[in-house]
C-alpha positions in Angstrom: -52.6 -58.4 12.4 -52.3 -61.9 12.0 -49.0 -62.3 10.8 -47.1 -59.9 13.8 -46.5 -63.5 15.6 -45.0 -64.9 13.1 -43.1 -61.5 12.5 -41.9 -61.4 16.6 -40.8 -65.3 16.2 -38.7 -64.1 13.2 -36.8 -61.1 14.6 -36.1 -63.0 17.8 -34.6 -65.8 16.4 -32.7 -63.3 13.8 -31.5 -61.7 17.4 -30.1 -65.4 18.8 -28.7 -66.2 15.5 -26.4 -62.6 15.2 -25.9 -63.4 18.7 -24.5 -66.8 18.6 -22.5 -66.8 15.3 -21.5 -63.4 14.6 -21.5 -61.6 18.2 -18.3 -59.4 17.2 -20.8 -57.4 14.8 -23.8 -56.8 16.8 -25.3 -53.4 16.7 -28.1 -52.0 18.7 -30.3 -52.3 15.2 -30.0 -55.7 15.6 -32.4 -55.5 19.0 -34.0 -52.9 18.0 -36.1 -55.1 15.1 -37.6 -57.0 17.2 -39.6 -54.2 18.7 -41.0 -53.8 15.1 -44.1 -56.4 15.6 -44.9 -54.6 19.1 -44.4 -50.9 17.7 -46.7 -51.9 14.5 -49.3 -53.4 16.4 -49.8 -50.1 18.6 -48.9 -47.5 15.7 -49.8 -49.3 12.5 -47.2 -49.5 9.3 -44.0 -48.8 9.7 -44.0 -46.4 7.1 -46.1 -43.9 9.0 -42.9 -43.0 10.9 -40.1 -44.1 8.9 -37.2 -41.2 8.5 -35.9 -42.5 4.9 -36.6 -38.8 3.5 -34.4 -37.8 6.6 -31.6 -39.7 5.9 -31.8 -39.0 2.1 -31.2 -35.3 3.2 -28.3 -36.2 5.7 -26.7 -38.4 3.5 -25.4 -34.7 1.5 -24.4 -33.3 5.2 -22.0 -36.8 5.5 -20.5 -36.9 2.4 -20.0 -33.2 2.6 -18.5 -33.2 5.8 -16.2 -36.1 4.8 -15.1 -34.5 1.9 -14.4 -30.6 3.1 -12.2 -31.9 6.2 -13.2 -29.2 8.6 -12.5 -29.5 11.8 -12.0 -26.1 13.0 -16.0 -25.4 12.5 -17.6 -28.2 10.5 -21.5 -26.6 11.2 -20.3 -23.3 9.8 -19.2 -25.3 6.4 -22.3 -27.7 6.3 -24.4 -24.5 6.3 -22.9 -22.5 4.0 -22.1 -25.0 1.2 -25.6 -26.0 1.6 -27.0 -22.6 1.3 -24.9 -21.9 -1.8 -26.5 -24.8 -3.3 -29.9 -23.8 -2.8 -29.1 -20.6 -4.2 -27.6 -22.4 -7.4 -30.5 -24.6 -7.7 -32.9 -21.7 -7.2 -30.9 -19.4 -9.6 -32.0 -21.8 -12.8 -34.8 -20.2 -14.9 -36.4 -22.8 -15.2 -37.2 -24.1 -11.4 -40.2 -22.2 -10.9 -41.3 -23.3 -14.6 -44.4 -25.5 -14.8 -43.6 -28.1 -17.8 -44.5 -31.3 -18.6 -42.0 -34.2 -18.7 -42.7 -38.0 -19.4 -40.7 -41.2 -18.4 -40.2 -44.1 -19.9 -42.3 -44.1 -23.1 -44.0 -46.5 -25.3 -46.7 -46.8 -28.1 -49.5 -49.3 -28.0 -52.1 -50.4 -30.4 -55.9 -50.0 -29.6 -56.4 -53.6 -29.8 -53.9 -54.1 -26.9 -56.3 -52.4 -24.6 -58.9 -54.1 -22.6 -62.6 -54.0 -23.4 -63.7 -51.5 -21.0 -60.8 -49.1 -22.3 -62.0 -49.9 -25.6 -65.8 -48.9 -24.6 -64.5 -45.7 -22.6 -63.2 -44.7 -25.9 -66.2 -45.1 -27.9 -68.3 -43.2 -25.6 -66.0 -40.3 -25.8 -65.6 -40.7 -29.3 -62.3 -41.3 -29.7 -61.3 -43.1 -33.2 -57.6 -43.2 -32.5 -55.6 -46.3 -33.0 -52.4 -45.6 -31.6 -51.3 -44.6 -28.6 -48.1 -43.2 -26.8 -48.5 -44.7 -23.4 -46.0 -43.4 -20.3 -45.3 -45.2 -17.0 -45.3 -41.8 -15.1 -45.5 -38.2 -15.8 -44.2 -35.0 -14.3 -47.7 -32.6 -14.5 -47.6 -29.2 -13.3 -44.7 -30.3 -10.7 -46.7 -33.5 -9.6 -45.4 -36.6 -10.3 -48.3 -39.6 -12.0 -47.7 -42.8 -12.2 -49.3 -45.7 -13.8 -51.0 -48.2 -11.3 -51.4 -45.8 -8.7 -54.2 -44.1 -6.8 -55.0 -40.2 -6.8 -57.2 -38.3 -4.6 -59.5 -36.8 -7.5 -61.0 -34.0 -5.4 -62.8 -33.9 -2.0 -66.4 -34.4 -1.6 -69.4 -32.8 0.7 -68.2 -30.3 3.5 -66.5 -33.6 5.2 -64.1 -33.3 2.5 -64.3 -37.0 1.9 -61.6 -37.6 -0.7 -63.0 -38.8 -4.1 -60.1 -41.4 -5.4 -58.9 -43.1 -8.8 -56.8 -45.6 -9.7 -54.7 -45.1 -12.6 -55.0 -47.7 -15.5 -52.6 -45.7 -18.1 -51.6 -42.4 -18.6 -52.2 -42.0 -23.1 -51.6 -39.7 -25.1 -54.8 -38.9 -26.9 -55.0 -36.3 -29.9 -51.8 -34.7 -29.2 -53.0 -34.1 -24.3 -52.0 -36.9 -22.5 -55.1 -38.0 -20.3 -55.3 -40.5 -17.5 -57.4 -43.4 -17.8 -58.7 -44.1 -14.3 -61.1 -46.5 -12.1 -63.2 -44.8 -9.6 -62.6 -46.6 -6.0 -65.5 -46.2 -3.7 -64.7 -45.6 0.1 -66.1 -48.3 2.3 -64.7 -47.0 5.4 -62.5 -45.3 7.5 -59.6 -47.3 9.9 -59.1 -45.2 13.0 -55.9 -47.4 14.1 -54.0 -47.2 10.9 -55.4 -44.0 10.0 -56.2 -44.4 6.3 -59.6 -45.0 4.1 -60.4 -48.8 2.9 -61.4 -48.7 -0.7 -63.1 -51.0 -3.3 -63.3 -51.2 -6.9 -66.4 -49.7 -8.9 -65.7 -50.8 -12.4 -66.4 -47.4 -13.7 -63.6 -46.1 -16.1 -63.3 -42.5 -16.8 -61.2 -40.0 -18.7 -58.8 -37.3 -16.6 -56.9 -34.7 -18.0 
């Protein structure tokens, strides 16, 4: 990539600065970034082996252990609070449910929607004039968004992945549908590991 370079000539200089004005706070992270430029050039983005989700499920076991004060046989605690949790959360009658939940929600007029929308809807017949529009939507325990892209289903026995993008996510005679693009795969990137897309312009209705 063309802008690792400038990247590397960033982190080292962030290094000299810490190192220069602030040396009493200088942590091994602080060396560690500028290995980023070399690591991404020979594993691609950084978040193909970021551990956020790892420390979003450690941060409980901290605050947990800070808070119980065990020092006898902290593991034993960490476990069995944690299991007891589980249990709670799996106890509810409505975990296992399959429901439908939308977030932040909003009506819009059919003339506030762009031509091709406006076409889609014609073809398909659909004389509505208002619209309850949502930003993202909880569907059968997966989570939609608006402006995102989907895997629609997977194609030939490659199982070449068929994807959208999600222009808005309406609610049309009482079943919220997705108004999508269809992206067309160009290629694959073997060093990144992910497909390379482009636009279509065809518009299409999802339930």
């Amino acid at each position: 990539k063309s802008w690792l370079p400038y990247l590397d000539s960033l982190t080292t200089r962030f290094q000299s600065l810490m190192v220069h004005h602030l040396p009493q706070v200088v942590i091994s992270k602080v060396h560690f970034v500028t290995e980023y430029s070399r690591v991404i050039g020979a594993n691609g983005p950084a978040t193909h082996f970021w551990c956020m989700r790892f420390e979003g499920k450690h941060l409980y076991f901290k605050q947990l252990a800070i808070r119980s004060l065990n020092f006898k046989n902290p593991a034993f605690t960490l476990i069995k609070r944690h299991q007891l949790r589980q249990c709670l959360m799996l106890s509810n009658k409505n975990y296992y449910n399959i429901f439908t939940e939308t977030i932040s929600l909003k009506t819009i007029k059919y003339s506030q929607l762009s031509i091709p929308v406006q076409r889609l809807f014609k073809q398909n017949d659909i004389n509505q004039t208002i619209f309850d529009e949502c930003k993202r939507i909880h569907y059968k325990n997966v989570v939609i968004m608006k402006q995102s892209v989907f895997i629609e289903k997977l194609l030939y026995v490659e199982e070449e992945p068929r994807f959208v993008y999600i222009l808005h996510l309406l609610n049309i005679q009482n079943t919220w549908k997705a108004v999508v693009e269809h992206l067309q795969v160009v290629g694959f990137n073997e060093k990144i590991w992910s497909y390379e897309v482009e636009f279509r312009g065809t518009l299409d209705l999802l339930d």
